[in-house]
Wavefront OBJ file of the C-alpha trace (Angstrom):
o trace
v -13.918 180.359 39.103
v -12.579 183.851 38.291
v -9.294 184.718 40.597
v -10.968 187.713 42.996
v -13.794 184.827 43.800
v -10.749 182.626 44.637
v -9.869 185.288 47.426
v -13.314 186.334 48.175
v -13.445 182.259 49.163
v -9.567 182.056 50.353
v -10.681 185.302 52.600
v -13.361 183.683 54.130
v -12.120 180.652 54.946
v -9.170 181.987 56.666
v -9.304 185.146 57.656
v -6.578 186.854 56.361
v -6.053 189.067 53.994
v -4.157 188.232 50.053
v -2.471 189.953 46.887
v -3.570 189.377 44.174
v -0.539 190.010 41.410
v -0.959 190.850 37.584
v -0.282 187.224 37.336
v -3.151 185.714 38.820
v -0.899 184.825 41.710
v -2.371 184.848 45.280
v -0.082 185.251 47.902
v -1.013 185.876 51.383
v -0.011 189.055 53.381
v 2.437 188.722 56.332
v 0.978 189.379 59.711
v 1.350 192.904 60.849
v 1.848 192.700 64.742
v 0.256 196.429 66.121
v 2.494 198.147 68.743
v -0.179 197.009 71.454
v 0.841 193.344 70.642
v 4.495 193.844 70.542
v 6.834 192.233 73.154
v 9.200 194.916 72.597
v 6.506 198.015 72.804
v 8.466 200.274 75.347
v 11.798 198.637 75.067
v 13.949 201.588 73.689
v 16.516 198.802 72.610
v 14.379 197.526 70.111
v 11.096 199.582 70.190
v 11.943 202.089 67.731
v 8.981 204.098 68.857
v 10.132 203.870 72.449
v 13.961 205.058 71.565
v 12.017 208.516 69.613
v 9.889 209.189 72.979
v 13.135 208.442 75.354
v 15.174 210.745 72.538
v 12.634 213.697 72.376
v 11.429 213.389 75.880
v 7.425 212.745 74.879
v 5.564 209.830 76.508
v 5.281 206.692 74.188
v 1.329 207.754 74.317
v 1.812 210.975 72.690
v 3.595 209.045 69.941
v 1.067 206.047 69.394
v -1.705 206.346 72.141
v -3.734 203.608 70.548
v -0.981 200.992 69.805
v -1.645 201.011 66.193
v 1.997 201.540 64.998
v 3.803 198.882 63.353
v 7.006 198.181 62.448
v 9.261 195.237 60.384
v 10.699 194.008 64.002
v 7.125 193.267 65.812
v 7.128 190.500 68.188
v 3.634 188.891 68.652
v 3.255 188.774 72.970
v 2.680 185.199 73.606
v -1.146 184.919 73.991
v -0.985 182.425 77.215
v 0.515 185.420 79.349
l 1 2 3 4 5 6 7 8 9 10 11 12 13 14 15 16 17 18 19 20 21 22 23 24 25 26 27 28 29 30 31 32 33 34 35 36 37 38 39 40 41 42 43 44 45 46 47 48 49 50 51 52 53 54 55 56 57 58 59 60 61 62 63 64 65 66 67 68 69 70 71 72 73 74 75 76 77 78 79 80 81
């Protein structure tokens, strides 16, 4: 089985999404948590968004008014709450 199949069938089975390197090597992609599903989305402490609206005075939804930012510090919101 040729290596993209391998993903094609890694893809499917588990939804997420893979690298493929010059190697051959497949290595999943970390999860990317979206602003929406942040814990800290409109914490200016850690949001970084949030501290850039607070600093320039714009609402966070002028800035990201669908919640698709990301950034390195996301926070996954638990899902039971």
């Amino acid at each position: 089985m040729a290596d993209m199949e391998k993903v094609i069938l890694l893809k499917e089975q588990k939804k997420q999404k893979f690298f493929v390197d010059s190697d051959g090597k497949i290595t999943p992609l970390p999860d990317v948590v979206r602003c929406k599903d942040c814990i800290h989305r409109g914490d200016s402490g850690k949001c970084v968004l949030s501290a850039i609206s607070e600093e320039k005075n714009f609402p966070l939804f002028m800035l990201d008014n669908r919640g698709e930012w990301f950034c390195a510090d996301g926070k996954r919101r638990d899902e039971t709450t």
